[in-house]
N, C-alpha and C positions, 0 to 999 in steps of 0.2 A: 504494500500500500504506500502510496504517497504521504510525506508527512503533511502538507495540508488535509488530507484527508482524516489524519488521526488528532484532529485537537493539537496540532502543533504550531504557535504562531511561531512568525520571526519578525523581531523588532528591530532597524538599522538606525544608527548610529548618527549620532550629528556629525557632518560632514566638515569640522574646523575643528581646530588645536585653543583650549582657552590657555590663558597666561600660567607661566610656574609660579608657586609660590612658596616661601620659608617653611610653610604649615599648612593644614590643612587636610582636605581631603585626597585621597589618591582618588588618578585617573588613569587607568588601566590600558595600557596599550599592549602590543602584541609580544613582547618582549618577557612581557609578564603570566603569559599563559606558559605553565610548566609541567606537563607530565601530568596532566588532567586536573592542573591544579592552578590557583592563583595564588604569583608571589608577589608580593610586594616593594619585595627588594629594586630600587631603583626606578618607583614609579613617579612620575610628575604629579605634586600637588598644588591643589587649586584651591578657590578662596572658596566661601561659603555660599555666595552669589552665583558663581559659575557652576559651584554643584548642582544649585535648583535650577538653570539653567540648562546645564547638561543632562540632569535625569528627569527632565519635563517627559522628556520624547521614550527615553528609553532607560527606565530606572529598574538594574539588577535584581530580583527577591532570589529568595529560598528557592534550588532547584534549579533554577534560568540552569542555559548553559551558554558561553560565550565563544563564540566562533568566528577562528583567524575566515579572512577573505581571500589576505596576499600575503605574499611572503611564504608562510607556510598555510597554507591554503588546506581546511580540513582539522584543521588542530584546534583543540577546544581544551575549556575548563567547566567547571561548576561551579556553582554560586554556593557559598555555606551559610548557616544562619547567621545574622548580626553583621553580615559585611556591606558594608557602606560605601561604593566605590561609583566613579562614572563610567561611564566607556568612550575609551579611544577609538580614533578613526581607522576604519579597515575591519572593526568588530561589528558583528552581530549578536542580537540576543536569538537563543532557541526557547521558546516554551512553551511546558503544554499545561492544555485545559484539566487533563486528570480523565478525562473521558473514555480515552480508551491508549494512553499511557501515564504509566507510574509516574510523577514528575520524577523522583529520582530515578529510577532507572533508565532517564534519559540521557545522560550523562554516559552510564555503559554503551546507550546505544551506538552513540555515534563514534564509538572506538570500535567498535567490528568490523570486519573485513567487508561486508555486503557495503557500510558508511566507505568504506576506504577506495569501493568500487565504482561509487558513484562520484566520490570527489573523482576521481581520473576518467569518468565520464564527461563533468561538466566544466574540466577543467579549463581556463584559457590562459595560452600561454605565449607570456608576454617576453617581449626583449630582454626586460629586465625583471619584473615578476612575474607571475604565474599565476592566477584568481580565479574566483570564483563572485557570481553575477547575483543578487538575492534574486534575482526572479528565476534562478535556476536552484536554489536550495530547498522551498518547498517543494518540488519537483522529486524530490529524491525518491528511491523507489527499495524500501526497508519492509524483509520478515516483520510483522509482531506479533511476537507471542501472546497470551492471554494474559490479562494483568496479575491475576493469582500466581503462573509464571515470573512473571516480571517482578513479581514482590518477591519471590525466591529467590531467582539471580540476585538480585537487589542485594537481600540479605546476606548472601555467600560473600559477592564480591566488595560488598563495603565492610565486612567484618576484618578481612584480608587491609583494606586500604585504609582504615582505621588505625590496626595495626603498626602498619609501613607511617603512617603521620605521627602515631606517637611516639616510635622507635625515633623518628626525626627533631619530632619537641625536643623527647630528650637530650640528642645529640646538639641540639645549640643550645642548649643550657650549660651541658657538661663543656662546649669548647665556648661562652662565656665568662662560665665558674674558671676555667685553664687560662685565658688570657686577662683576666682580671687578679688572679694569683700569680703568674707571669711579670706584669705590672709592676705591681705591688713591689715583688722581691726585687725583680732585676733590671727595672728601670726607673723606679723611683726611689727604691729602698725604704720603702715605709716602717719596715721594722728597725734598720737602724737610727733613721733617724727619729724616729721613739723611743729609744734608749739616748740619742743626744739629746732632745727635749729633756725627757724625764730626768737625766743627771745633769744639766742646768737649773733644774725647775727643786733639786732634790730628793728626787722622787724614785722608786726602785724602777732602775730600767731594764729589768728584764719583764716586769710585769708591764709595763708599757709598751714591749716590744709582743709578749702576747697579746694584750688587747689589739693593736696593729694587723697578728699574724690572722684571729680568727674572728674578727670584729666585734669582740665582745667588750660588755666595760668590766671596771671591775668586779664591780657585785655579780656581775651573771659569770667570773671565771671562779668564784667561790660557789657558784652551783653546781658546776660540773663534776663528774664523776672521777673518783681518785685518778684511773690508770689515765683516761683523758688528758685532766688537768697535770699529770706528768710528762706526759708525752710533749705537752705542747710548752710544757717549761724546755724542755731540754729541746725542745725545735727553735725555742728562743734564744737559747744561751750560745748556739751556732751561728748567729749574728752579729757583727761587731758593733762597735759603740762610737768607731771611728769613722770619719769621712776624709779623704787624704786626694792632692788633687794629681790628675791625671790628664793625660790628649783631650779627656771627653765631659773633662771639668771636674767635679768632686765626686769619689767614687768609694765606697767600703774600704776601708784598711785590708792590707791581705788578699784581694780581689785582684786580679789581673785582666788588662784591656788584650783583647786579639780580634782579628780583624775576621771576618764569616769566614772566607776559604782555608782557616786556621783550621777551628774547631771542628768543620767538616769538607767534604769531596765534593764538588759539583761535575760529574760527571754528562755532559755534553752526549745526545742519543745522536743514532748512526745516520744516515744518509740512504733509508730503508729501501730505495728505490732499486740499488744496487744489489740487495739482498732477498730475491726472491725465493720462494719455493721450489723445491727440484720436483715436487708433484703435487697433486691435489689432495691428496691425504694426508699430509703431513706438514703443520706450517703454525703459527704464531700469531695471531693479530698485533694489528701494529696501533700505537699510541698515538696519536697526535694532539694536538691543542685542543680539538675538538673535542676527541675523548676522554682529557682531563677535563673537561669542562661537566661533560653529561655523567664520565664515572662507568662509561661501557666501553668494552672493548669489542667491535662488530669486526666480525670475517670479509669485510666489503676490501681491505687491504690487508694482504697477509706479506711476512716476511719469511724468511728459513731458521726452521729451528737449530739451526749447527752457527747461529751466528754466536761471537765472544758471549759468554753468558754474562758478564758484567753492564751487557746492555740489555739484559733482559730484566723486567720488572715483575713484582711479587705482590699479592697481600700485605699491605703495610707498610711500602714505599716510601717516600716521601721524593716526591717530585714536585719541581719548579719550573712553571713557563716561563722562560726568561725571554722570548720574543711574541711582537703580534699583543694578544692578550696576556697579561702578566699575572700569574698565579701562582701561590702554594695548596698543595693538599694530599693528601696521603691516597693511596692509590690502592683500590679493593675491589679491579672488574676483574681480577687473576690475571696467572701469566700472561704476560705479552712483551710486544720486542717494542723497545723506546726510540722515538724517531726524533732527529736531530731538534733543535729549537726548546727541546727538555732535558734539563737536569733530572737527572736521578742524584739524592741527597743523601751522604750515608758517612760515619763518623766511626772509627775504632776508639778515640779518646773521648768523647761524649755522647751522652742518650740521646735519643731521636728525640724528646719532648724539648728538648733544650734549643738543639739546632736546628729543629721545625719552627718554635717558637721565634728565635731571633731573626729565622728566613721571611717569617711572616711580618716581624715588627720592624725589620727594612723595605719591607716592601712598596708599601707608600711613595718613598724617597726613587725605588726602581722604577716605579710606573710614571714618579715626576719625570726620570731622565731619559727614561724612553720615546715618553710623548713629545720632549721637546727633540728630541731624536727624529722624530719618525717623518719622515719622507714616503715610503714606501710601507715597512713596517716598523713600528721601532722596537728598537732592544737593547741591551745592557750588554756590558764587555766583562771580563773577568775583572779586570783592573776596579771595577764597582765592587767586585764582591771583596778585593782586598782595603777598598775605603770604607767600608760597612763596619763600622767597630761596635765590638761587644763586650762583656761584663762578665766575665768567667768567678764564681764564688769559690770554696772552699768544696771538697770532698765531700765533705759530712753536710752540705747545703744542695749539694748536690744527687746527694743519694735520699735525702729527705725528699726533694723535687719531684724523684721517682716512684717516689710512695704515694705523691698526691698530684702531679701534673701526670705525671707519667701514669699511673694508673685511672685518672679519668680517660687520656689520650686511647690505652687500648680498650675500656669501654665502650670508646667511640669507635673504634675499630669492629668491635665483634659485633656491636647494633647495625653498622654500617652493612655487614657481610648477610646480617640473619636477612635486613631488606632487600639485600639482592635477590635472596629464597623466594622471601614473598613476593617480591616483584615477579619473578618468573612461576611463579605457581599461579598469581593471577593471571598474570599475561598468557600462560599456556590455557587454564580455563576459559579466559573469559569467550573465545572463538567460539570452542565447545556449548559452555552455555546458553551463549544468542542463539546458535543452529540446533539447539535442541539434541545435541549429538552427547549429552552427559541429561540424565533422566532427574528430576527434581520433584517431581510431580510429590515423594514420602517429605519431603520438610515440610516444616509449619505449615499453617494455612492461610489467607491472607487477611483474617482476622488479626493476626497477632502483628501485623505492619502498619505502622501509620505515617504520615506522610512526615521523613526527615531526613538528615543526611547520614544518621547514625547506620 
């Protein structure tokens, strides 16, 4: 059936860009559709005016689903409760009456192969983009299952996706809680110079340097539990009391300045073009910028497995885009071969939390000198990573690190790896369950569904 025909409107977009502003509302453009989902990250916000302005015509609810036109033409998100946004140009809204589809299971819908057959029906392709017309979207021609169905699917595949969102909460909490402890110790030294206050002020600075480490006052470090309140004395007393100056201004007594390509390797990926497969059985997916970005490694480019293994990348990597787009982040699509423009980042004299960390809190400064770089693409030279200087502590601050930076970090690792799971467990069903080709008819009933994102 057509989706006009099943209770499906589509509501298009205002055709202009309203002004950026400091605050505000976000305004959703295509950028921000990600893996069926809406990010925020990097959206233009607008004033209060322009929102009522902008969602006159076409204002987001519960369920909507928002559909690229260009660019990537076919690519959608859904709308969750409570989200308050407008729509960019090039978007559409999808949504239904409830009549005779689920609102949420609309969302799945148009991630199935039959949606994926129709965009490349109605595709038009441009010089430069490649679109899709709205008076060619209700047109579309989609299986629907019964809604009792439809609340099934529903149920299975947002349990799974549920899942995969909160595995991700948590993972930016945990890498906020790690660069905020980060901070703290090793670029402003908050705990020693609470112990300098405190013995100005005459005050005991060890206990100033704990309220610092775990942001307690003092009354609430007398609540804590013996072995606790131990532990984090003596994570104290690994702090100095001194500030002594150095290249990078005033820095811990005992602490030593070294410059990034000290502490670790940046090892430069190969020139993959070179190093094909000797057959179709046997080969490597290859890395690129692109694929650090999304976190997959796709078979669309393979290299040879026999190339140097030191170019090849593992679970828990840490690689650096140092050209084009400039990035850090740990690497969890599996083995693959590393193609030139990435650092692979790896340290025999310090933890990976450490020189991840400082990789990340230069980075800023990388991306300024690239862009002023960039001509064609910009990028950094090694000779950056030897002016990057860093803050090396003591042994015993440093093995403390790994107890609490470092073990959030493989946290974040092993939630990273479970979502691959569930990405591919939905992703493999979900085909299955729009074509009816996996039986669902024995789960609940569709009494026990009501209309949410849950």
């Amino acid at each position: 059936m057509k989706l006009n025909e099943v209770g499906v409107t589509l509501i298009d977009c205002d055709h202009k860009t309203p002004s950026a502003q400091t605050s505000g509302y976000p305004y959703v453009g295509i950028p921000q559709l990600k893996d069926g989902h809406i990010r925020l990250d990097g959206a233009r916000l607008i004033s209060e005016e322009d929102f009522a302005l902008w969602t006159k015509k076409a204002k987001p609810q519960l369920n909507d689903v928002i559909l690229s036109r260009r660019c990537n033409p076919g690519e959608s998100a859904y709308v969750p409760d409570g989200l308050e946004i407008a729509l960019g140009q090039n978007l559409v809204l999808l949504r239904s009456d409830g009549s005779l589809i689920y609102p949420p299971f609309l969302r799945w819908l148009v991630q199935g192969n039959e949606w994926w057959e129709q965009v490349n029906k109605f595709l038009n392709v441009g010089a430069v983009f490649n679109s899709l017309k709205c008076k060619d979207i209700p047109n579309f021609r989609l299986t629907i299952p019964s809604l009792n169905e439809q609340k099934r699917v529903t149920a299975i595949l947002a349990s799974l996706d549920k899942k995969i969102e909160l595995n991700n909460q948590i993972n930016q909490t945990l890498e906020s809680i790690s660069q905020a402890i980060f901070k703290s110790w090793f670029i402003d030294f908050e705990p020693v110079r609470a112990k300098i206050a405190a013995k100005q002020a005459g005050q005991d600075p060890e206990r100033a340097a704990m309220c610092a480490i775990s942001g307690k006052s003092e009354a609430e470090l007398e609540q804590m539990v013996k072995e606790d309140f131990a532990e984090l004395q003596a994570t104290a007393a690994l702090f100095p009391d001194e500030l002594v100056e150095s290249e990078l201004g005033e820095v811990p007594k005992g602490w030593k300045v070294k410059p990034l390509d000290e502490i670790a390797n940046y090892l430069n990926g190969l020139a993959l073009q070179k190093f094909r497969p000797e057959n179709e059985h046997e080969f490597l997916p290859i890395v690129k910028i692109a694929q650090l970005k999304s976190g997959i490694a796709t078979i669309e480019e393979k290299a040879s497995p026999n190339i140097d293994p030191k170019f090849i990348i593992n679970n828990g990597d840490v690689i650096f885009s140092w050209s084009g787009s400039l990035m850090v982040d740990i690497w969890c699509g599996g083995k693959a071969a590393l193609n030139q423009h990435l650092f692979k980042v790896t340290s025999i004299d310090y933890p990976k939390w450490f020189y991840c960390s400082y990789t990340k809190h230069h980075l800023a400064e990388f991306q300024r000198i690239a862009q002023a770089k960039a001509v064609t693409m910009g990028h950094i030279k090694r000779e950056h990573l030897s002016q990057a200087l860093c803050i090396v502590p003591s042994n015993q601050v440093l093995d403390i690190g790994n107890n609490v930076i470092g073990a959030q970090m493989q946290k974040q690792i092993v939630l990273r790896l479970e979502n691959n799971n569930l990405i591919q467990v939905r992703d493999t069903l979900l085909p299955k369950l729009l074509s009816g080709e996996l039986d669902v008819s024995r789960l609940a009933s569709e009494t026990e569904y009501e209309y949410s994102t849950e």
